[in-house]
Structures are given as C-alpha cells and as structure tokens.
N, C-alpha and C positions, 0 to 999 in steps of 0.2 A: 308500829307499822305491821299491815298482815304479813301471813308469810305469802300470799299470790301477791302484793304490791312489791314484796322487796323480787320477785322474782320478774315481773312485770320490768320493772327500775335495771336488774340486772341486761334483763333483754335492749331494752334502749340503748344502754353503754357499750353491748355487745355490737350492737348496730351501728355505733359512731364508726367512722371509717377515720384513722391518724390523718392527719394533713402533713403528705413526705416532705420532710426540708427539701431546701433548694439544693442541690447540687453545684456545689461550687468549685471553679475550676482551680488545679490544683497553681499555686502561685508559681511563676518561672523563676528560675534564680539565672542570671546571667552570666557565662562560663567567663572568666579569665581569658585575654588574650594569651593566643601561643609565646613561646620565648622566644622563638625564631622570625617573630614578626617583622624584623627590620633587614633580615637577612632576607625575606619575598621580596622586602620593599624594595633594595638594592638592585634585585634581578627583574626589576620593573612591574612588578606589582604594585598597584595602590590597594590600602585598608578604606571600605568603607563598613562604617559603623550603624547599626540598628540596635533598635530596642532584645534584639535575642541574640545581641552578642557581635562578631565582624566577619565580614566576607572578602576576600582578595579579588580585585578585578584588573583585567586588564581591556584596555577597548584599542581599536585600529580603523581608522576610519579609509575607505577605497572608491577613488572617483568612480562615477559609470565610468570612466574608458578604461581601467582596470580591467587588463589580459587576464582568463582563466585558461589555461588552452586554447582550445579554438576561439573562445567567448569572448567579449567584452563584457563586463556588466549588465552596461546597457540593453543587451538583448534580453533581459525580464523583462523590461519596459514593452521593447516589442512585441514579447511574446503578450504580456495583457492585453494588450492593443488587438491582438488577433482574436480575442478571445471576446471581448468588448464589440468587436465589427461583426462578431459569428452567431448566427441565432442559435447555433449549437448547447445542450442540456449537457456537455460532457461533464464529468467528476474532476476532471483536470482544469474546467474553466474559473477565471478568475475575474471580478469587477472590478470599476473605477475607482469603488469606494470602499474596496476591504484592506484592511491591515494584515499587511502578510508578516508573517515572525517563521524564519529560518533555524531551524532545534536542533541541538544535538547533545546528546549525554557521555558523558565515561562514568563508569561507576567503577566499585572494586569489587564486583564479580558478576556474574549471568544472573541468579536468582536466589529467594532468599531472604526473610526480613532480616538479616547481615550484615545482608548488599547494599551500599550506601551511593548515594550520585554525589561523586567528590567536583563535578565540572557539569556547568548549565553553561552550553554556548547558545549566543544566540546572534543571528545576522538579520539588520532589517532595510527597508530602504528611507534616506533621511532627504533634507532637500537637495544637497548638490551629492548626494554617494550612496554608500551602504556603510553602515556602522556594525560591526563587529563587538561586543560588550561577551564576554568572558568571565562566570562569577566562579573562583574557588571554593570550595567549603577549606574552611582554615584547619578543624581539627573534628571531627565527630560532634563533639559535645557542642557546637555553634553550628549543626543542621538545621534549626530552624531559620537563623538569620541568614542563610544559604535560600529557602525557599521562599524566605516573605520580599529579599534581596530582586527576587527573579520579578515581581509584579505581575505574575500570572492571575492573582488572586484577584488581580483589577482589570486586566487589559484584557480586549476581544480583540481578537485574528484569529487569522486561516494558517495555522500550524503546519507549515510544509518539513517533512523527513524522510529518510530514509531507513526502512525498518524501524521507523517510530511507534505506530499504529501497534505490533507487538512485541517490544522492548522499552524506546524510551518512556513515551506516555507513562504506561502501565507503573513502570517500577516509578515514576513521580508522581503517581495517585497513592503508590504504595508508601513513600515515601512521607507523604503530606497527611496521610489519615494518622501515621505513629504519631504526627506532630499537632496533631484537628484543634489539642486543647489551647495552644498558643496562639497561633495562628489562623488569617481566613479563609473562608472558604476556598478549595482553589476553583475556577472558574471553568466549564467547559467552552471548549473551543473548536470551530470545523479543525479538521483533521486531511489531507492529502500528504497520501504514501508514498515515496517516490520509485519504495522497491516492490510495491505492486504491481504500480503502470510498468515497471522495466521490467517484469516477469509478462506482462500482456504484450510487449512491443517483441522481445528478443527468446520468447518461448522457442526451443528448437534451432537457434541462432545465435548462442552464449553458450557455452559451458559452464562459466561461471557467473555472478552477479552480485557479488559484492561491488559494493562501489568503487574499492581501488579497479577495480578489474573492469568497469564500465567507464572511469576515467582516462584509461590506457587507451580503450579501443573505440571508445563511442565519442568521449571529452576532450580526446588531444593532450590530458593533462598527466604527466608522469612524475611522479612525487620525488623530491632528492633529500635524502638523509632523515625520511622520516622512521620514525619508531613502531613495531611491531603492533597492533590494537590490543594483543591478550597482554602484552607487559604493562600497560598502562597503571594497571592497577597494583604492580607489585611497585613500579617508579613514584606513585603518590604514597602509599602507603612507608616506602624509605623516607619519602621528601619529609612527609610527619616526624618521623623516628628520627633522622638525623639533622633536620633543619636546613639541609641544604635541598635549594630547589632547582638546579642545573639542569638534571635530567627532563623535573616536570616540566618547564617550559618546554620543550621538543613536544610532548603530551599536549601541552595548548596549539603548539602549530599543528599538528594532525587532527586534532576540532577543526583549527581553521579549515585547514584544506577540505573536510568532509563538510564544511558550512559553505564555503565558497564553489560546491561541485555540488551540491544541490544547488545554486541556482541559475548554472550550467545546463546540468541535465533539467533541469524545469522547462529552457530557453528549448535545447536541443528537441526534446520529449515533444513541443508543442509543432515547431516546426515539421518533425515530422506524423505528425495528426494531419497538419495541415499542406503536408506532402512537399514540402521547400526543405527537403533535404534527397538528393540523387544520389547519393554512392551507400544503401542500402539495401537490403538481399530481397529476393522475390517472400521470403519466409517473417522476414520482420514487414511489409506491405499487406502482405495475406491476414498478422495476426490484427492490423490495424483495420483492415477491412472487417474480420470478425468481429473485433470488441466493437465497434459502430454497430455492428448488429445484433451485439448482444445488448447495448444498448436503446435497442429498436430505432435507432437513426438508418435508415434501410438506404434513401437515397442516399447517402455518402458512403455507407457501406460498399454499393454497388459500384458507385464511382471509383471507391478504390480496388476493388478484385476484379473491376471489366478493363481499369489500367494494367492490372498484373496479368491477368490471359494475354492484354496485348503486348507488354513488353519482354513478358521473357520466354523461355520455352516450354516445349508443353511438361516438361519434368517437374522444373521450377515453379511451374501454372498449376498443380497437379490439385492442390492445397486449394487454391482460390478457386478452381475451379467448383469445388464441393462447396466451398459457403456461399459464393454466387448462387447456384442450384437452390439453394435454401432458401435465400433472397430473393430469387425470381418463383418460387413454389407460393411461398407465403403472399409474395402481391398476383397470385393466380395469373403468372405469364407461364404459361406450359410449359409451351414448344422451346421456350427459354430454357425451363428449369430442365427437362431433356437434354437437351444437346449439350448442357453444364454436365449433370449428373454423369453420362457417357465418358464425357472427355475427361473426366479425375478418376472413373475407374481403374485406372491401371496404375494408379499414383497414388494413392491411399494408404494408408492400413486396412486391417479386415474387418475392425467393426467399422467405420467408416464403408467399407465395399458393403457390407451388409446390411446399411442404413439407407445406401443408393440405392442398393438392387429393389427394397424392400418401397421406398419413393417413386422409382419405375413401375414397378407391377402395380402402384394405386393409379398411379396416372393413366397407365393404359387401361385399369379395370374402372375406371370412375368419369373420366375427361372423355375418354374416345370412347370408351365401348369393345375396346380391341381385346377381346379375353385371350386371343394366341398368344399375341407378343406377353399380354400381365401373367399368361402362366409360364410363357419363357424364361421371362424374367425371375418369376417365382421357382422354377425350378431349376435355376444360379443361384440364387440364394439357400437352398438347400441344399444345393452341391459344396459351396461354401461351408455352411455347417458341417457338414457331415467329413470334410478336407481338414477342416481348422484343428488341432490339439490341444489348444490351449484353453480351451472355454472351460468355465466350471460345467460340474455334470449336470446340476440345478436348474444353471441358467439356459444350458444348453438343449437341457429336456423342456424346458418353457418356449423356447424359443420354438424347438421342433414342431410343439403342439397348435405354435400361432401359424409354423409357415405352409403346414400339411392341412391344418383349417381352409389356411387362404387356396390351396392348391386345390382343394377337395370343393369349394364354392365357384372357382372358377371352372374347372371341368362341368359344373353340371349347368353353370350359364353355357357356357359354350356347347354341350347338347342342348340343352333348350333352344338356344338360338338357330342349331341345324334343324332341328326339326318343324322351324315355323320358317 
C-alpha cells in the first residue's frame, strides 16, 4: 500500500466517531430495615414496604363536620362552591374537577444538600372526610422509598401550602434529583401559597405571620402541648439514634395541625375575598381591594374600597381612598379619581402623597385644561420634595428634574393662554 492510501485509510479511522455506551443506571441495593422497627410499630405506626426499602405511616381519617377552630371542615367544600359560581380569574380559585393535596414537610434543617425531608404530610379530601396519610422516612439510607411512597411521581393536584412555594417544594425537587437514578420523575403540580395570600390580606394588619400566629388570631385555633418547629429535627434525629419514637409523635401532631389550618385559612381566606367575613380591619379590606386590582378585576376592586370609604373613617379610609383614585383614573372617571386622590392625602405616606399630587396636576393639566390648579398642585409636589429627608439624592435629583419640567411647561401654557 502507498504511503498517500495508508494515510488516506488513517484519515477515515480518524473520522469514525466511537458509539458511547449506554449509560447504565447504577443498580439500587435495598437498605436493611431499622432495628427499632417494631418499637414505631408499637407507637402506632404502620411499615409500608417498596421496592427502595420501607416508609412508616400513619393516616387519621376527619368527618367534614370535624371542628378546626372556628371551621368545620366542610367549609373547603363551600369555599370551592364560591369559587365554581364566581367568574372570578383569582390565583386562589379552585374547580369542580381539580385534586387538591394539602403539603407539609419537616425536614432536619433550613438548607443544604444535608437537609433531608424526614416527614411528607399530606391532607386530601375523600368521599365521606379528609384523610390525613403521614409518610416517615425510617432511616436516611430508605429516602428514596420515602419519596416514590409519596406518589407525587403520578398524581396531579393543586398543591395547597403554606411557605411551600419557597421551602417545602424546593427542598423535595432537591431531594428527588439526589435520588433521579432510582426513581420517577417527580411530577409538576399547580402550586397555591397560603403565606402569600396572607401577606396580601394582613400586610400592615399582623405583626407576625407565621401560621401558629394566624391560627391564634384569624383561625380560632390555639394549639395545646404542641412542640417547638426548630426542635423538630433534633426530636427525629434522637428517634433514629435511640429508637424510641415518643417524642416524634408530638412532631406528627404539629404536621397535623399545620395540615388541618391550611384548610381553614383556605375556607377563611376565600370568605373574605368574597367579603362574608365582618369583624376585619378597614387595612385587611383596603389590601383585598388592592390585590383585585393588581389583578386588573377593577369592578370588584372598586366594590371593595367604595365599601371601605363608606364604612369606616376617614383615617381608617385613608388607604382605600388612594387605590380607588387609581381605579377610577384608569376607567377615565375623573372627577371620581379627584375627589379619591384629595381625600387620602392626608393619610398616606410621602411617596404615596407624591404620587397623588403628581396624578392631580396631570388631571387638571390634560382632562380640564385648568393650568393654575395643575401648577398648584405641581408646586405641592415640590414642596414635598424639597420637606422630605429621606429620599436618595439620585432619586431625588431625578425626580426634581421631572417636577421643575412639568412646572416650567405649565407656566408657559398658562401665559399662552393669557395672552389669546
């Protein structure tokens, strides 16, 4: 063979591209049950067994007439029902035909790939109740028969939580990817937050919002002899160590309760959207008027902040008076959004006052024509500025440059205008 054919032949072989083996997943070995398995069983845990090993559950089944505090049960039911009859697009509405799954986690810390989820609760509604199903993880080394246990991996629902959306979720996607090569995919699912909506309902109206602390005040519900949530994970982590599981049961009753007040405040939360709940503050009405309109639902929006001008005082009103204003600006009622704007002047914050004044002087320079009053107004709004302390100097030299523009455009309509 020449030497250009063998070098020809060399190039070909250089050209062949290897065909990569398959990638084969690495085999599971199935961990040994714990020793203390009969000591759960004792304290009323059942072993159920999978192919990755066994999970501890316990389940509790709760009529609808099952008292939560104020609640019955049953008022999920009702609450869907409102939700079903409402042409309403809210985030919090629910259908005849979604699967709702009630979630909650403990893990054994905040963050972490460490952090393990030793407890998947979950509450759903069955024919005559709600079922409660509780999976333990038994020991680390049987996490994955913890998460294939859960049937996430199959089932579709609307995942209602509380600080789920960034805690539980998260850490069980984190959870599920360490485990991808055992186990299925896991499934996305709608998602409703419940400490979202009660950061929109009670902004400025709570101090605090943890859910013990919105079951006190908003649920009627006052928890007796439950356990700390930061111990949780030092009480599972003994249960392992020592095999006795005394302590972690109180740990499954604090899921419960935090499973059973989600769908309380679910009940509660919708009632008051739909305004059937009376003994709430002009500042939880205002912020429910808002989110309608951050939602651009304007007519309900309206409905609820022309209710708060008329129920409470003009202090209390002070709030709703400004996002009505907003609401009536945007559906071009003027002389509405005026007499709104006016009346929450005095009850605002400053950027808020700065935002009216600056919505008055367009109105009077664009709607009427009236340059005195839009430069009156305009030079409030720089009195404002120039009072205020607290502004950055950036924003404040930004601002100056917009309101001494608008001030200097009006002055010269208003000569033009004398002079013809």
């Amino acid at each position: 063979m020449s030497y250009e054919n063998k070098i020809l032949q060399m190039k070909k072989m250089l050209g062949k591209k290897a065909t990569p083996a398959k990638e084969e997943k690495p085999a599971f070995r199935k961990p040994a049950q714990p020793s203390y398995t009969e000591q759960w069983v004792q304290a009323g845990l059942t072993v159920i067994e999978n192919d990755f090993g066994i999970v501890f559950q316990r389940q509790v089944h709760y009529p609808f007439t099952y008292q939560h505090g104020h609640y019955q049960l049953q008022s999920f039911l009702e609450a869907v029902k409102k939700w079903i009859m409402s042409s309403s697009e809210h985030p919090y509405a629910l259908m005849s035909d979604e699967n709702v799954l009630f979630f909650d986690t403990e893990t054994t810390g905040l963050k972490g790939v460490g952090t393990q989820i030793f407890l998947l609760g979950f509450l759903e509604q069955v024919e005559d109740g709600f079922l409660l199903t509780q999976h333990v993880l038994a020991d680390p080394a049987h996490e994955a028969a913890l998460l294939f246990e859960s049937k996430l991996w199959q089932k579709s629902a609307t995942i209602i939580t509380y600080n789920g959306k960034s805690f539980d979720w998260p850490q069980l996607e984190t959870r599920w990817t360490l485990q991808q090569n055992h186990i299925p995919k896991l499934k996305a699912q709608r998602h409703i937050d419940l400490l979202h909506s009660s950061k929109r309902l009670w902004k400025n109206d709570m101090e605090r919002l943890k859910l013990k602390s919105v079951e006190e005040e908003k649920l009627g519900f006052l928890r007796k002899g439950d356990i700390p949530g930061h111990l949780a994970p030092v009480i599972y982590l003994d249960a392992v160590k020592s095999g006795v599981p005394d302590a972690l049961i109180k740990v499954l009753w604090h899921n419960e309760w935090d499973l059973l007040s989600l769908i309380t405040l679910y009940s509660h939360s919708t009632n008051l959207l739909f305004e059937d709940v009376q003994d709430e503050s002009a500042k939880t009405y205002t912020n429910i008027g808002k989110w309608y309109g951050d939602l651009k639902e304007s007519v309900q929006s309206v409905h609820v902040l022309e209710k708060v001008t008329a129920q409470f005082d003009a202090l209390e009103a002070g709030q709703a008076q400004y996002y009505l204003a907003i609401q009536h600006k945007k559906a071009r009622r003027f002389d509405e959004a005026l007499d709104a704007f006016i009346a929450s002047l005095h009850f605002i914050d400053v950027r808020k006052q700065l935002h009216a004044l600056e919505q008055i002087a367009i109105m009077y320079e664009h709607q009427w024509k009236d340059y005195e009053q839009a430069r009156t107004y305009t030079t409030k709004g720089i009195q404002l500025l120039n009072d205020y302390k607290e502004w950055q100097p950036v924003q404040k030299e930004k601002w100056e440059m917009t309101w001494l523009k608008r001030l200097n455009r009006l002055e010269n309509k208003g000569l033009h205008t004398a002079k013809s």
